[in-house]
N, C-alpha and C positions, 0 to 999 in steps of 0.2 A: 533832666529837663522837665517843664511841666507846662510849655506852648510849643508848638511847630506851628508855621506858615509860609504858604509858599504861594507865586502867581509864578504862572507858566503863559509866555505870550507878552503883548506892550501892555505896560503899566506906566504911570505917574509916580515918578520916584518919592516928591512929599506925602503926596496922596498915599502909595504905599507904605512909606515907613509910618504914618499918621496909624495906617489900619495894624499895623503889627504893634502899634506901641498901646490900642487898646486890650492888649494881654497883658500887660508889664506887671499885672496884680497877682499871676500866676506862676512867677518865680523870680523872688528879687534879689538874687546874687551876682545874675551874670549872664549877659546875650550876646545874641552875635547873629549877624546879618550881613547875609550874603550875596551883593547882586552882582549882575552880568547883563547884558545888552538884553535877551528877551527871557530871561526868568529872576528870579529873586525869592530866596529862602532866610526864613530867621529863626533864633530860638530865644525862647528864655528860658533861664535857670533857676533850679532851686536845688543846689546844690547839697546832694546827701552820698552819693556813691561815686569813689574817686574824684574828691574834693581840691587835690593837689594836680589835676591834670587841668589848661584850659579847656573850654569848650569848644573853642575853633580848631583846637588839636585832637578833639575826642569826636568831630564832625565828619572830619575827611579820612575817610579809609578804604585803603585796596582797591584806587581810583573810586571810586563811591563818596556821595555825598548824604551822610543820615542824620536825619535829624528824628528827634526820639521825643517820647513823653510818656513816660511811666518809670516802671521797674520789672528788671529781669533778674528776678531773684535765681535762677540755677544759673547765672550767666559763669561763672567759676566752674561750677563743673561741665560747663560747655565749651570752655577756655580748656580744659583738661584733655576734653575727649575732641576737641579742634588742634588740638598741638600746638597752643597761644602761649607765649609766655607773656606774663603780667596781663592779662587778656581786663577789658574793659568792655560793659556791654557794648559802647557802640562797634570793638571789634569783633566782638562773637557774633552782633546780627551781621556786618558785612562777612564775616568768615562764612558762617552758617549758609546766608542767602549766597555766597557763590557755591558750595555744595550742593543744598538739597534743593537752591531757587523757589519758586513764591512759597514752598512748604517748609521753607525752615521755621515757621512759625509753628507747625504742627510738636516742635522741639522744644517752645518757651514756656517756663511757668512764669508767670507775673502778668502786671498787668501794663499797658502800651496800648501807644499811635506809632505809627512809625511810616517816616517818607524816605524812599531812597530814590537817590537822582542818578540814574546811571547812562550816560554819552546819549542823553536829550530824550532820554526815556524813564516816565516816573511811575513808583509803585506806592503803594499806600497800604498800609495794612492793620489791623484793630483787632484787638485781644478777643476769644471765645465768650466773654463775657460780658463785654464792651464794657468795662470800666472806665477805662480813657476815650472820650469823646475825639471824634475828629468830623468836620465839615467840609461838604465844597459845594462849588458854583463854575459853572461851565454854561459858554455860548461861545455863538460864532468864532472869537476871537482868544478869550480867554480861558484860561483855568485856577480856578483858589480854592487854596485848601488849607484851614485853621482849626486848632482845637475849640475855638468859641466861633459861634456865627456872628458875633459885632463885628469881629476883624475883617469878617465878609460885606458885613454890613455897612461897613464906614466905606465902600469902594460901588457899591450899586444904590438906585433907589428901588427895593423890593414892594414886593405884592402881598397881600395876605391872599392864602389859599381860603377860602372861605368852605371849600370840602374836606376841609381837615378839620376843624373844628367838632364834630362829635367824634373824631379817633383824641385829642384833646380831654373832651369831655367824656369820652368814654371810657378812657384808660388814666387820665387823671394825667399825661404826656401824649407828644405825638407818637408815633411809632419810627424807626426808622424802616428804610430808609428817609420816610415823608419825616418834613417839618412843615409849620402854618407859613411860611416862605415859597414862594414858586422860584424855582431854582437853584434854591439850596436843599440842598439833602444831607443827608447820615448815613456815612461810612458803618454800616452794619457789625454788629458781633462779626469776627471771626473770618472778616471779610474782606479782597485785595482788588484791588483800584489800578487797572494800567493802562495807562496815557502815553500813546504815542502820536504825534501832528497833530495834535491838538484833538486825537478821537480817542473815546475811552472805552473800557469795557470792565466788567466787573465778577466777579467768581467768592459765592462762599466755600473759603478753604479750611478752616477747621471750625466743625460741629461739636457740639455733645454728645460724646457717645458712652452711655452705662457702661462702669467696666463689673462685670458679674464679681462680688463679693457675697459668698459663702455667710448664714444667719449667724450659722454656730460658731462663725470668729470675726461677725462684724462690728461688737463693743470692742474689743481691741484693737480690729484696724480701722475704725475709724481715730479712737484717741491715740494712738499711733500715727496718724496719718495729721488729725489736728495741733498735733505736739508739734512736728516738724514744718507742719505748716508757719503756726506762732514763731517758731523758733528763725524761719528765714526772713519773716517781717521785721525782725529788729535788727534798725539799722547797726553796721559795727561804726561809723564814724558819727554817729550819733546819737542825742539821748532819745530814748521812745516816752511816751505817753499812752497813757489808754482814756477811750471813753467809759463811764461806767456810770448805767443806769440804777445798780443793785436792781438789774433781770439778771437772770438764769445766764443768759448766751455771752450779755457784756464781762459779767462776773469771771465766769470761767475763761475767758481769752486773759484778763487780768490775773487771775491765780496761775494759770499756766506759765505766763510772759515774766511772773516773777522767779520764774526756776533757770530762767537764761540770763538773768542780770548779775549774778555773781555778786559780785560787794557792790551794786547799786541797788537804789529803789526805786521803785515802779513808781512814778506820779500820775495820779489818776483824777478825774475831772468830770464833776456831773452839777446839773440846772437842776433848781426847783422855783417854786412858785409861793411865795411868804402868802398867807394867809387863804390858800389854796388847798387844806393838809388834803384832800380825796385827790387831788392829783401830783401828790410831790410826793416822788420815791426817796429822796435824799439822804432820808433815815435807813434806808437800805442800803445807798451806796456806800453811807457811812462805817453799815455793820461789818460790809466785804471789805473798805479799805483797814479797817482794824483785824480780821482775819487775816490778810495778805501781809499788813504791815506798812503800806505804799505812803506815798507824802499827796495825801489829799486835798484837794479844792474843791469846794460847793460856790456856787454861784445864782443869785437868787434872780430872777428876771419878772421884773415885774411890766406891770403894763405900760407905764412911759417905756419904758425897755423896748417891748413888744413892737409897741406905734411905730418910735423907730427905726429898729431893725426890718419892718414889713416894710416900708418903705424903702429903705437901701436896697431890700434886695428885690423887691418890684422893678428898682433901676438895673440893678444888673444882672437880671434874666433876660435874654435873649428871646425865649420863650416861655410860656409860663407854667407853671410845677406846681399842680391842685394837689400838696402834701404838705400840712400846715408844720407838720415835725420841722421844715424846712428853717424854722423862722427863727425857734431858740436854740440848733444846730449852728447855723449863721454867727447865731452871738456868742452861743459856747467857742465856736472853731477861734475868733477876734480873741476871746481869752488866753485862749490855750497857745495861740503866736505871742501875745505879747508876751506871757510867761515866759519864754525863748526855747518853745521846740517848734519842729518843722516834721516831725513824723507822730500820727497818733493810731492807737488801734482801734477799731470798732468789732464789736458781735452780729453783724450785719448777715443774712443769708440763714441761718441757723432754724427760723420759723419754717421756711419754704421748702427745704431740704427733709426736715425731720417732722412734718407737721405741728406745729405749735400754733393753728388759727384755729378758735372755736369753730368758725366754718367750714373747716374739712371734713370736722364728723359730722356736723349737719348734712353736708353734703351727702357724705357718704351716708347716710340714713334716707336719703330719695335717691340714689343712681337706680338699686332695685323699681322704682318707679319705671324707667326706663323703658326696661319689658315688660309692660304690663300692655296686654294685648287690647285694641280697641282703645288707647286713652286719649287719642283725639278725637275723643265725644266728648272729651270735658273740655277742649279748648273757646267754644263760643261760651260756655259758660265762666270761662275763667276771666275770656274777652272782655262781658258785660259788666266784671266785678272789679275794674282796676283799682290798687290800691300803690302807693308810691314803694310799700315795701319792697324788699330783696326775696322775698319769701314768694311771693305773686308772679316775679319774674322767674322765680323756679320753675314753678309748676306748669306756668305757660311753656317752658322749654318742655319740659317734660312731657305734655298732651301734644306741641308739636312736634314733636320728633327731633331737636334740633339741639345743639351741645348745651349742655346742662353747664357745665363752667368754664368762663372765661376768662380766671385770673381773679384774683384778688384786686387787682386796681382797677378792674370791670365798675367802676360808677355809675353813670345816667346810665342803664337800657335802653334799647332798642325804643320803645311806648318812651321812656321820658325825654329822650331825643328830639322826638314829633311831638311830644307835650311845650318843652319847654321853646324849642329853635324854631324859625320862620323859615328854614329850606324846610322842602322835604326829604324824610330820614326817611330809606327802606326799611321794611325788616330782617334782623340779622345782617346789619351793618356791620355791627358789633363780633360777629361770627367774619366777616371778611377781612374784617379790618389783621384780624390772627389766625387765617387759615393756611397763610404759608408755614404757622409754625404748628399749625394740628397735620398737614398734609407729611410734613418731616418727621413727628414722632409719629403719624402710624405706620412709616416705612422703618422702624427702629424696636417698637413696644407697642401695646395694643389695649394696657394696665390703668383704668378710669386714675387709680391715686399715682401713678408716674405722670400721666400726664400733668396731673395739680402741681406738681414738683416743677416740672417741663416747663410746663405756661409759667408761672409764678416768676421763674431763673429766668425766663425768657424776659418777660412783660413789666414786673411788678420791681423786680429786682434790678435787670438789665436796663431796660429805657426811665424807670421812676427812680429808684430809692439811688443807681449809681450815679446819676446827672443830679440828681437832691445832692448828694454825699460830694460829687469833684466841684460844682457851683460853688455849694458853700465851703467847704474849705479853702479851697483857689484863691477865691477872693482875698484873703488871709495869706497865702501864699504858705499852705498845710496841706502835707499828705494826709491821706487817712487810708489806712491798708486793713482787710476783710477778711481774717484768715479762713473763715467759715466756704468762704469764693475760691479759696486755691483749685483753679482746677483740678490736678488730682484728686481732691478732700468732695469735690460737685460730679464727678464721674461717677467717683468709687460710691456715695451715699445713693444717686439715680440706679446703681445695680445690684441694693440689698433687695431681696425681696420684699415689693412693695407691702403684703399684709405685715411680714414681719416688721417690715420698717412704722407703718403704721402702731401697729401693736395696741395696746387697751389701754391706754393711757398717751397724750401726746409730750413728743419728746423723748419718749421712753428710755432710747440708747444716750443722748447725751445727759441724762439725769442719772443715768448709772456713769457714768465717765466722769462727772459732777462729784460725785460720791468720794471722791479723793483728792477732790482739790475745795468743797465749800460746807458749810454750816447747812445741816440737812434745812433747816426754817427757811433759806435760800432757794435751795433745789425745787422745793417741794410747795412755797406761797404761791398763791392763785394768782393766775396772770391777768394783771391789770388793762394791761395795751396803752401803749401812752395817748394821753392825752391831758391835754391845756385848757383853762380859759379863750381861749382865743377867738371863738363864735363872739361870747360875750363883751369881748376887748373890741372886734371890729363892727359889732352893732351900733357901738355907742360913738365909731369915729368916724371923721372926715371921708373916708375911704368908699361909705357907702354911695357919697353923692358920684364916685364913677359910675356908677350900674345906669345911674339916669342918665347921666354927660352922652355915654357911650350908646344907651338904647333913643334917647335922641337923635345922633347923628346918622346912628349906623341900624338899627332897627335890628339886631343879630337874633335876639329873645323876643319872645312874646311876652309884654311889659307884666297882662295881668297873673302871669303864670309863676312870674319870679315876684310881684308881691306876694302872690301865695305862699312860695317858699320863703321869702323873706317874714312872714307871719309867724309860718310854722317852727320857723328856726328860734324865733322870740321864744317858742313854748319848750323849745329842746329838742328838736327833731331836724333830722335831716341838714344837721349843721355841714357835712362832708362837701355834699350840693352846691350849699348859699360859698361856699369856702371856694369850691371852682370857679364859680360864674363871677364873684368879689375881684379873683385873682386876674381873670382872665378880663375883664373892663378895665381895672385897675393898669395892667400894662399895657391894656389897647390904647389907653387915656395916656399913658405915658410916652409910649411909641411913634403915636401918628403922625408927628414929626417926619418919621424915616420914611413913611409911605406917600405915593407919588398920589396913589387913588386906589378907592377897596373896589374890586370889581370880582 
């Protein structure tokens, strides 16, 4: 399955099938909806695991109604240690949940939404890592809960939160449980939802928690731990694909995934940019797919490409994703379906885990800052000297006393918040906006580089790169699976010892793991970080006249503070910025349709 939705309460039977049929992009083999006098559940398929069963037969179990979205890769050996015969996830989760109840989830590896409807009592539950989105909407009367909020969206006329906008602009997404919606929210990581008469409550039931792995034998279990990870992503009733940038992380899930294919080959699939050569790896992926052997496609996207693809997928964001990677992933995932697969891999998580951001050693070269006694005496001086760099907002954390990092998809600051927006932004917004998740690991670790790992898995990873990754693939009606994400593979890396895991080089453990599956020129090339024309593509288009459409009506920015940035961006700087504020007009300009009135 790759939708669930459900209304709990009266509903409009057109109206509701109208808002389930706004998923249909998300798996087109096969659905099934289910109503009854005051509820109504549906799913859609995309059918990869037990292909030969219906889905209205693979729905109802052991009086339970489950409707599912993801994959439960150990569901077999849970079928084993359940006493299932022929066991099918959706039997192992009703089996499971009447054993252990809301913590059979603490049991799955994969990733899932998951509703179960049990004698007019419903539960909800979301993978540790929230790869699979799930939303809802509650009032007096009703309850909806979809993996996309359109579906929610086609049945209310919503509000923009206008105090979500700098968690938006400052993590580059909302956070959950908030979206820029009042009244809809996000089913958190890890998290179980239960509605009974129409009143709910909520509990996070399974966290991240380090499992201590030993230095002197963490290069083998982690490529131990990644081998078996690759090994349960590939589907058996289908053919796999991989992404492959020719990076380090994509490459090796590729070489590894070709050691479980037996007499097939790996097909593998990567974008570049004709007349672009400083930003096209191609020649890279080209050299891994000839090392592996794989049956490879390049695919070149140029800027009519670009225009287009920004646009479709401006329409079908829900909310808006300041991550322009978003935009030639979109067009790659539309390839890679029509090629005829439905499951592909990515090297996704692998930075975050192992440090691979130039930023972390920076970082880690001012945490000692920290304790340095008396350094809020440099803070009015730091105050006097704003400068729009990431470097200025260090230091100012540093003289104030206040978390020095907030994740990688930490964007505008705190000062560019109140620079750029017409509310006003406190200080250390940006600090509340994720202190549920600093207040959780210092009751866990107390280690400045676990944290970067922590935050990252949480923040950057969790609410950014997996809602970039299920949007655009979905659309296309494509999984895309993480092995780097298996939980296992995200416990066991969180409980190397952080210096070790660090080590004097970044990456360190998976370039020795590397070492036996790629061409050392591979392992060992300086990392570029992707990046596109695309600053340059949307200067020159149509797209900018939203920034005015939208600060005419709505006044969200202070006009002459985004010409600035729109200057600056002309000379090459601070393209990240102009890329949020672009994205975020651009689908206010497209959306305001649904809205009743901004308040």
């Amino acid at each position: 399955m790759c939708a669930i939705f459900g209304i709990i309460g009266k509903y409009h039977k057109d109206l509701a099938i109208n808002a389930f049929e706004t998923m249909k992009h998300r798996g087109d083999d096969e659905n099934y909806l289910f109503l009854q006098d005051n509820y109504l559940f549906g799913s859609y398929r995309l059918s990869i695991t037990n292909t030969h069963i219906s889905l209205k037969t693979l729905t109802h179990q052991d009086n339970l109604d489950i409707f599912f979205n993801g994959e439960i890769y150990n569901y077999q050996a849970l079928g084993d240690e359940l006493n299932l015969k022929n066991p099918t996830e959706h039997s192992v989760i009703a089996t499971a949940y009447r054993r252990w109840g809301d913590k059979f989830i603490n049991h799955l590896n994969g990733m899932y939404a998951i509703a179960i409807w049990d004698k007019l009592e419903l539960k909800l539950f979301r993978d540790p890592l929230g790869k699979k989105p799930l939303y809802y909407y509650h009032d007096s009367k009703t309850f909806v809960f979809a993996s996309e909020a359109k579906a929610i969206l086609a049945l209310i006329t919503p509000h923009l939160r206008y105090e979500q906008i700098p968690s938006y602009l400052g993590f580059c997404t909302t956070i959950s449980p908030n979206t820029l919606f009042k009244k809809i929210h996000k089913l958190q990581a890890g998290e179980c939802l239960h509605l009974q008469n129409n009143l709910y409550t909520s509990t996070i039931i399974k966290e991240l928690k380090p499992k201590h792995t030993s230095s002197i034998n963490a290069i083998n279990e982690v490529k131990n731990q990644l081998l078996s990870s690759v090994e349960k992503r590939i589907p058996k009733e289908q053919e796999v694909a991989c992404l492959l940038s020719g990076g380090l992380d994509s490459s090796l899930i590729a070489s590894m995934a070709t050691k479980y294919l037996k007499d097939k080959k790996l097909h593998t699939f990567s974008i570049g940019y004709d007349g672009y050569t400083r930003h096209d790896e191609r020649i890279y992926a080209s050299q891994v797919a000839k090392h592996i052997n794989s049956v490879h496609t390049e695919i070149n996207f140029s800027k009519k490409d670009f225009l287009v693809a920004f646009d479709e997928v401006m329409e079908l964001l829900d909310e808006p994703i300041a991550d322009s990677a978003s935009i030639p992933l979109y067009w790659l995932c539309k390839e890679i379906k029509q090629a005829g697969f439905k499951v592909v891999l990515s090297g996704d998580g692998s930075d975050e885990l192992f440090f691979g951001y130039k930023h972390y050693t920076e970082l880690k070269e001012i945490e000692p800052m920290t304790k340095i006694k008396h350094r809020h005496w440099l803070l009015n001086h730091i105050n006097a000297n704003f400068t729009m760099h990431k470097e200025w907002e260090w230091y100012r954390r540093v003289a104030e006393g206040s978390l020095l990092f907030r994740g990688s998809s930490n964007l505008f600051t705190d000062k560019q918040l109140n620079k750029f927006l017409k509310i006003n932004v406190k200080n250390n917004t940006t600090f509340d906006i994720i202190k549920k998740y600093y207040n959780y690991f210092l009751s866990i670790d107390a280690h400045y580089l676990n944290w970067y790992s922590y935050i990252d898995i949480k923040t950057q990873v969790g609410e950014l790169f997996l809602t970039k990754i299920d949007r655009m693939s979905m659309s296309s009606s494509l999984e895309v699976r993480s092995p780097f994400l298996d939980i296992d593979l995200v416990e066991m890396a969180l409980g190397i010892d952080a210096d070790y895991r660090f080590g004097d080089s970044p990456k360190h453990i998976i370039k020795t793991i590397a070492t036996d599956y790629l061409p050392h020129d591979i392992i060992y090339r300086k990392k570029k970080g992707f990046n596109y024309p695309y600053m340059e593509w949307l200067l020159e288009s149509h797209f900018m006249k939203s920034i005015h459409a939208v600060q005419s009506r709505y006044e969200i920015f202070k006009s002459s503070e985004v010409e600035k940035l729109i200057e600056n961006a002309k000379k090459g700087h601070f393209h990240h910025h102009l890329y949020a504020i672009i994205v975020f007009c651009v689908w206010l300009d497209k959306k305001e349709k649904l809205f009743k009135k901004l308040n």
